[in-house]
TIVOVEX-861231 format. One record per residue: residue number from 1; residue in three letters; x, y, z of N, C-alpha, C in turn. Coordinates in steps of 0.2 Angstrom, whole numbers. Example, Ala and Ser with C-alpha at 12.3 -4.5 7.8 and 13.67 -1.06 7.14 Angstrom:
<sites>
<site pos="1" code="ALA" n_px="66" n_py="-28" n_pz="39" ca_px="62" ca_py="-22" ca_pz="39" c_px="66" c_py="-16" c_pz="39"/>
<site pos="2" code="SER" n_px="64" n_py="-11" n_pz="35" ca_px="68" ca_py="-5" ca_pz="36" c_px="64" c_py="0" c_pz="39"/>
</sites>
This chain:
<sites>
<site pos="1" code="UNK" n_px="399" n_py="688" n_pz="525" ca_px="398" ca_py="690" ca_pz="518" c_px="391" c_py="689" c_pz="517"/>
<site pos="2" code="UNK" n_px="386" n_py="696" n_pz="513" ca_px="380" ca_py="692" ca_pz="511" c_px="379" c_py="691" c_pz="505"/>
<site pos="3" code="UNK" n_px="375" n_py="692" n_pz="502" ca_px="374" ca_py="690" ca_pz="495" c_px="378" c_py="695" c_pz="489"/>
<site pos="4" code="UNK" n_px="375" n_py="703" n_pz="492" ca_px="380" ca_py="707" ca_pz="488" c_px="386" c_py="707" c_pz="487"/>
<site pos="5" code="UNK" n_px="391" n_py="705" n_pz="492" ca_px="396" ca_py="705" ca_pz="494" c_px="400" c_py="699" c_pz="488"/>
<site pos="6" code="UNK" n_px="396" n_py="692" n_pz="488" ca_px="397" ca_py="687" ca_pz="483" c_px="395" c_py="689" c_pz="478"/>
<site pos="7" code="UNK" n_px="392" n_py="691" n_pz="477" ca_px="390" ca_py="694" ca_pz="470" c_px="397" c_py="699" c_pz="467"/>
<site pos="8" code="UNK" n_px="397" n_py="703" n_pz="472" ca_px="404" ca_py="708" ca_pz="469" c_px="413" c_py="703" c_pz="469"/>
<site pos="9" code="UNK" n_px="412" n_py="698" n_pz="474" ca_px="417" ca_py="692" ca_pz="475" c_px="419" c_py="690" c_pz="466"/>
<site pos="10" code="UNK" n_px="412" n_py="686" n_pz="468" ca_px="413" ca_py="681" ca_pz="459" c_px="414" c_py="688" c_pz="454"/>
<site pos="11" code="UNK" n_px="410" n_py="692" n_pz="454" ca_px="410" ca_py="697" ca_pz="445" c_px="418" c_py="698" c_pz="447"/>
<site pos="12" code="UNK" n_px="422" n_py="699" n_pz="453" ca_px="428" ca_py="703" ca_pz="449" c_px="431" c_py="695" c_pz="449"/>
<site pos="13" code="UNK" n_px="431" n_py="689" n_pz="451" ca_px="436" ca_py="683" ca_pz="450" c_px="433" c_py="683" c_pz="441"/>
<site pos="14" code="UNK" n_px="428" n_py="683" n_pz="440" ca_px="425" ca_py="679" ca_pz="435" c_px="425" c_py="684" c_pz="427"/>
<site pos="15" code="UNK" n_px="426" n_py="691" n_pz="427" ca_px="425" ca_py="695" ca_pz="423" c_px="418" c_py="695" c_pz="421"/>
<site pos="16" code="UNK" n_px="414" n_py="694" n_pz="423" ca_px="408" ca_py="695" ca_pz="420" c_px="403" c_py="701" c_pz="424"/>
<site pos="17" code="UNK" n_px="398" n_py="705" n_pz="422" ca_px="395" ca_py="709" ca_pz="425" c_px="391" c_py="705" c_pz="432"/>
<site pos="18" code="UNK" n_px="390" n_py="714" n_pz="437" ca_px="388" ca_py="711" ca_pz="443" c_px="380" c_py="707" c_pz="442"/>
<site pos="19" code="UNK" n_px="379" n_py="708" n_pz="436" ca_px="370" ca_py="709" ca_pz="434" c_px="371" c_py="701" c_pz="433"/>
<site pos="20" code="UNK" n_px="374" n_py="700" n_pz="427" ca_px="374" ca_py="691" ca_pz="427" c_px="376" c_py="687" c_pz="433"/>
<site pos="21" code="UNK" n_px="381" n_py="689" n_pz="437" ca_px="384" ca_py="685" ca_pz="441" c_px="378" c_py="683" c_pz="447"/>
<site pos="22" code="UNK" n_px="375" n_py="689" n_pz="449" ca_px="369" ca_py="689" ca_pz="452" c_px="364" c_py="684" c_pz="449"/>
<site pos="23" code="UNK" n_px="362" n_py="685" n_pz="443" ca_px="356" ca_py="680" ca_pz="441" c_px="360" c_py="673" c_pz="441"/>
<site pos="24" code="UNK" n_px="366" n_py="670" n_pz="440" ca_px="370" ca_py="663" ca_pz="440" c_px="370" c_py="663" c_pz="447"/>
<site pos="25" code="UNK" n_px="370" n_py="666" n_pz="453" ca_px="368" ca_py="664" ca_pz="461" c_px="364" c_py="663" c_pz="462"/>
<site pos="26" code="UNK" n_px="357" n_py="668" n_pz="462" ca_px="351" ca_py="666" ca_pz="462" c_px="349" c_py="659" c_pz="457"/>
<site pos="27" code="UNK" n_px="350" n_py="659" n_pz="451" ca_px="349" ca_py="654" ca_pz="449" c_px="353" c_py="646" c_pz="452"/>
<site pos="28" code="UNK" n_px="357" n_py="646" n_pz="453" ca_px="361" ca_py="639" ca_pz="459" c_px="358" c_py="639" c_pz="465"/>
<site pos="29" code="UNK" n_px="357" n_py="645" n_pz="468" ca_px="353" ca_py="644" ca_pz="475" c_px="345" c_py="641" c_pz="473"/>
<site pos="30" code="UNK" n_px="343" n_py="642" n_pz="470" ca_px="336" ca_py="640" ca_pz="467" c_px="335" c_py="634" c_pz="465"/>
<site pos="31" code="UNK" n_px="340" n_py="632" n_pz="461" ca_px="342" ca_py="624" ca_pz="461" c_px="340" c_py="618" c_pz="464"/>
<site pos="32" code="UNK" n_px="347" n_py="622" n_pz="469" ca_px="349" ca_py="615" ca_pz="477" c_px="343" c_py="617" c_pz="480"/>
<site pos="33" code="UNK" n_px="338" n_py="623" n_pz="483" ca_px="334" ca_py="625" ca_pz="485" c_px="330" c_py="619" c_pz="482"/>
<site pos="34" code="UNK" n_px="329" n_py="618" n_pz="476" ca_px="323" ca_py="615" ca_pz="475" c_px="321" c_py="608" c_pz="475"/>
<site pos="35" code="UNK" n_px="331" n_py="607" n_pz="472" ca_px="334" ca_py="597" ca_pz="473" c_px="332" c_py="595" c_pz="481"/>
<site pos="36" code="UNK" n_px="335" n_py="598" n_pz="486" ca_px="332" ca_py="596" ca_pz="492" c_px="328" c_py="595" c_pz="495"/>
<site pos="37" code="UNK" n_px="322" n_py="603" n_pz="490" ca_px="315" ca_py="599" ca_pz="495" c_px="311" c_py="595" c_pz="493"/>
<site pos="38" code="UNK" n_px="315" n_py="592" n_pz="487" ca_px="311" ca_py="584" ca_pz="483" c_px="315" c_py="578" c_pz="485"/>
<site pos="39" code="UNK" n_px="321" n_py="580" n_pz="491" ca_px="324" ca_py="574" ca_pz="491" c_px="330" c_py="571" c_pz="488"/>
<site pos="40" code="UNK" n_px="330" n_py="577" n_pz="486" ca_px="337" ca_py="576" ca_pz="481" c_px="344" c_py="578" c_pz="487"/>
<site pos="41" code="UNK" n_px="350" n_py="574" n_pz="486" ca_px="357" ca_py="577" ca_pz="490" c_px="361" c_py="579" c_pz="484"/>
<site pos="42" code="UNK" n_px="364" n_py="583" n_pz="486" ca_px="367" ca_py="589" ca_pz="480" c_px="374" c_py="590" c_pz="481"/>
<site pos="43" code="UNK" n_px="377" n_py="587" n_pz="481" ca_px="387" ca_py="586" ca_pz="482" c_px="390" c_py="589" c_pz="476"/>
<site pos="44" code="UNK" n_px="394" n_py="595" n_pz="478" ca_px="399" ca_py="596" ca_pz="478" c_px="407" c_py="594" c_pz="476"/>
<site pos="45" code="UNK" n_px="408" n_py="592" n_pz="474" ca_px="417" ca_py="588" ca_pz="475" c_px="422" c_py="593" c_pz="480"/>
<site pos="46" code="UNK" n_px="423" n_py="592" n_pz="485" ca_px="427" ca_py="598" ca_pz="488" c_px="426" c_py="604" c_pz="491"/>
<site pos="47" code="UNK" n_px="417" n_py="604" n_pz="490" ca_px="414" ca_py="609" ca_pz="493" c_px="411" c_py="605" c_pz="499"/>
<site pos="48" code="UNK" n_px="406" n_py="602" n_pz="499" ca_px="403" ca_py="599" ca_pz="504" c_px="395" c_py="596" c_pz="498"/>
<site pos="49" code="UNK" n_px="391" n_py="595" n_pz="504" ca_px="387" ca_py="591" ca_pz="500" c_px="379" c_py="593" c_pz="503"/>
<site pos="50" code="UNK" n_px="374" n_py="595" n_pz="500" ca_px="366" ca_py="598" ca_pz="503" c_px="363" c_py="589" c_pz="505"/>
<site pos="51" code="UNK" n_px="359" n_py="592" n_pz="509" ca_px="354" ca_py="586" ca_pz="508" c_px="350" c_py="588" c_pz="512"/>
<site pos="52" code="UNK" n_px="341" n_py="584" n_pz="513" ca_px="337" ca_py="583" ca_pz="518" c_px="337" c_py="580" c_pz="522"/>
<site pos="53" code="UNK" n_px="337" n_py="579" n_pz="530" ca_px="336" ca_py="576" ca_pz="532" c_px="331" c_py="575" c_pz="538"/>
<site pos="54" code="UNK" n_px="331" n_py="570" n_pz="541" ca_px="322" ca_py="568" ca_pz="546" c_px="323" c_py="569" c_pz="551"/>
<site pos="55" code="UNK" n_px="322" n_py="571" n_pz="554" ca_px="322" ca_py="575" ca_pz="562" c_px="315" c_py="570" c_pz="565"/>
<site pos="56" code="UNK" n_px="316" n_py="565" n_pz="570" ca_px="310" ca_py="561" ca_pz="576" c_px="308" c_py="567" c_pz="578"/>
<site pos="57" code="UNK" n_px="302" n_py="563" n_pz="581" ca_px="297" ca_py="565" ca_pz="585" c_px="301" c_py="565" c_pz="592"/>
<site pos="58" code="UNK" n_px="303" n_py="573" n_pz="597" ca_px="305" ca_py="571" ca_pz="602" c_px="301" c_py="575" c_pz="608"/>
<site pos="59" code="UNK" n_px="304" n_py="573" n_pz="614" ca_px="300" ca_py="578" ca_pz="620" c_px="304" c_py="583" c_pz="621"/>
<site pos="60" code="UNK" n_px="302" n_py="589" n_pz="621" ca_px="304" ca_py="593" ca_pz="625" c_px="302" c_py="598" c_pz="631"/>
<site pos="61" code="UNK" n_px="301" n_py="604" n_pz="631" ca_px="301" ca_py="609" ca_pz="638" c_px="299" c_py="615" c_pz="636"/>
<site pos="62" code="UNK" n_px="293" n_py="617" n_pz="638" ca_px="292" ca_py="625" ca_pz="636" c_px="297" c_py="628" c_pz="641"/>
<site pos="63" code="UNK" n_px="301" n_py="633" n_pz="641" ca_px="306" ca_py="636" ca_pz="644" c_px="302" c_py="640" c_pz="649"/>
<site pos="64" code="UNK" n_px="297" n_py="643" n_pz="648" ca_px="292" ca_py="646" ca_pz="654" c_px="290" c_py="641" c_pz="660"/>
<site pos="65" code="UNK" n_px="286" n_py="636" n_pz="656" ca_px="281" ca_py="634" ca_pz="663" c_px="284" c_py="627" c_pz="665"/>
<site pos="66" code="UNK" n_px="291" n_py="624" n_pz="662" ca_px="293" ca_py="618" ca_pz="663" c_px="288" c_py="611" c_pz="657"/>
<site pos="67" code="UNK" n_px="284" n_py="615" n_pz="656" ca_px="278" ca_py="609" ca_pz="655" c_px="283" c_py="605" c_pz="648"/>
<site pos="68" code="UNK" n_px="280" n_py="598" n_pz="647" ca_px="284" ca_py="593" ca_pz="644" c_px="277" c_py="596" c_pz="636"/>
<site pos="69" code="UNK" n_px="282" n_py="595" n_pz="631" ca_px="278" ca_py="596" ca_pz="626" c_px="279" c_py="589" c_pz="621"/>
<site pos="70" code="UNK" n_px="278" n_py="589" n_pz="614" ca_px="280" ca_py="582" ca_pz="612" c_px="280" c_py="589" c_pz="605"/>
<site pos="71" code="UNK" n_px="290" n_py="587" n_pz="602" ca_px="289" ca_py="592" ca_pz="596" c_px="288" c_py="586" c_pz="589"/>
<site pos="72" code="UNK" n_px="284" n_py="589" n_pz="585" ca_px="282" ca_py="584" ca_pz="581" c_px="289" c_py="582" c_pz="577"/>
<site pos="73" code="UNK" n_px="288" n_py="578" n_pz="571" ca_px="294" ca_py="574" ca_pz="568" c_px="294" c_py="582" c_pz="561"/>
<site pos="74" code="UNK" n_px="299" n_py="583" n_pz="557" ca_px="301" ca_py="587" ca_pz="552" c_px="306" c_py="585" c_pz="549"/>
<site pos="75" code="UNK" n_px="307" n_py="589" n_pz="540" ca_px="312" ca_py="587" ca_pz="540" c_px="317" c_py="594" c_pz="538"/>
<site pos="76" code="UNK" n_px="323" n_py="593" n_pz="541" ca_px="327" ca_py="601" ca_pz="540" c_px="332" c_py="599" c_pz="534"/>
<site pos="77" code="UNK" n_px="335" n_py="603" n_pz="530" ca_px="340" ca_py="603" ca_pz="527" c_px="345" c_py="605" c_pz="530"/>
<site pos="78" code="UNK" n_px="351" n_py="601" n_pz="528" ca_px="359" ca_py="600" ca_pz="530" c_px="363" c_py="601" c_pz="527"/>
<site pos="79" code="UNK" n_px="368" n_py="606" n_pz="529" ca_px="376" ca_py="606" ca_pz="526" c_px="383" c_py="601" c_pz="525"/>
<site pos="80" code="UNK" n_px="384" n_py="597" n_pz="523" ca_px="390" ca_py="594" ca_pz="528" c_px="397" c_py="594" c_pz="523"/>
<site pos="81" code="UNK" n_px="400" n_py="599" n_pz="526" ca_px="405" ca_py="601" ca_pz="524" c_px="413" c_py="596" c_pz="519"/>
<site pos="82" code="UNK" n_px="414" n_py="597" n_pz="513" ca_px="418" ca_py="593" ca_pz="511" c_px="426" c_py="593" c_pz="515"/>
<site pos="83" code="UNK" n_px="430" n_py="589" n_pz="510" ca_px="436" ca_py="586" ca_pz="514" c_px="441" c_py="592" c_pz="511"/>
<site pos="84" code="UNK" n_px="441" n_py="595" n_pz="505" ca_px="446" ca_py="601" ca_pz="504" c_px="443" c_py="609" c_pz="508"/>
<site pos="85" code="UNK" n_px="436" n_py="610" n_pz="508" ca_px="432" ca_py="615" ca_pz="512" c_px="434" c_py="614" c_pz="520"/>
<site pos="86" code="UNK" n_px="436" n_py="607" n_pz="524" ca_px="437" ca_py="607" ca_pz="530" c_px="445" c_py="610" c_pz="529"/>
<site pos="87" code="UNK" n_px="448" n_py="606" n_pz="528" ca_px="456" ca_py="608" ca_pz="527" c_px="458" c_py="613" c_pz="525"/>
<site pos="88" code="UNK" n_px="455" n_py="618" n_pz="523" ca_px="457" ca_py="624" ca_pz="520" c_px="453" c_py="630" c_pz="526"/>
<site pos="89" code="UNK" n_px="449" n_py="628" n_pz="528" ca_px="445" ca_py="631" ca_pz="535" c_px="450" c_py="631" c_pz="543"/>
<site pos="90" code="UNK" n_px="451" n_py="624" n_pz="543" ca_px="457" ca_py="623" ca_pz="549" c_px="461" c_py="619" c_pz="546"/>
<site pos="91" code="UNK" n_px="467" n_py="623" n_pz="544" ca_px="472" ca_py="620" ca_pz="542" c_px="476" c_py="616" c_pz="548"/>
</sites>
């Protein structure tokens, strides 16, 4: 499903046009988008919960030459899926 598709999902659950439904996506993605790159973790009850998290500094391997690299430390954002979103996934 992309965005359009949820966009058309929620306007017919919710009765509202596809135009609002869109700007309340966009504006919730922009949100947790913006809570996490400050640090913030963003839960859900039943959905799951955003957060950032810090990736070390490791060794790896260019695929071509073998050679060992050193990949520096980062930090990525994570999903970790709630307890009603597990169970309803694999029941």
């Amino acid at each position: 499903m992309n965005k359009g598709e949820l966009v058309d999902a929620v306007a017919a659950k919710t009765n509202i046009t596809k135009k609002q439904t869109d700007e309340i996506i966009s504006a919730f993605l922009s949100v947790v988008t913006e809570a996490v790159a400050n640090g913030e973790k963003v839960t859900l009850i039943g959905f799951g919960s955003f957060e950032r998290r810090e990736r070390s500094e490791r060794e790896g391997r260019n695929p071509k030459t073998q050679e060992v690299m050193i990949i520096p430390a980062t930090k990525v954002p994570a999903f970790s899926a709630g307890k009603q979103f597990k169970e309803k996934v694999a029941p």
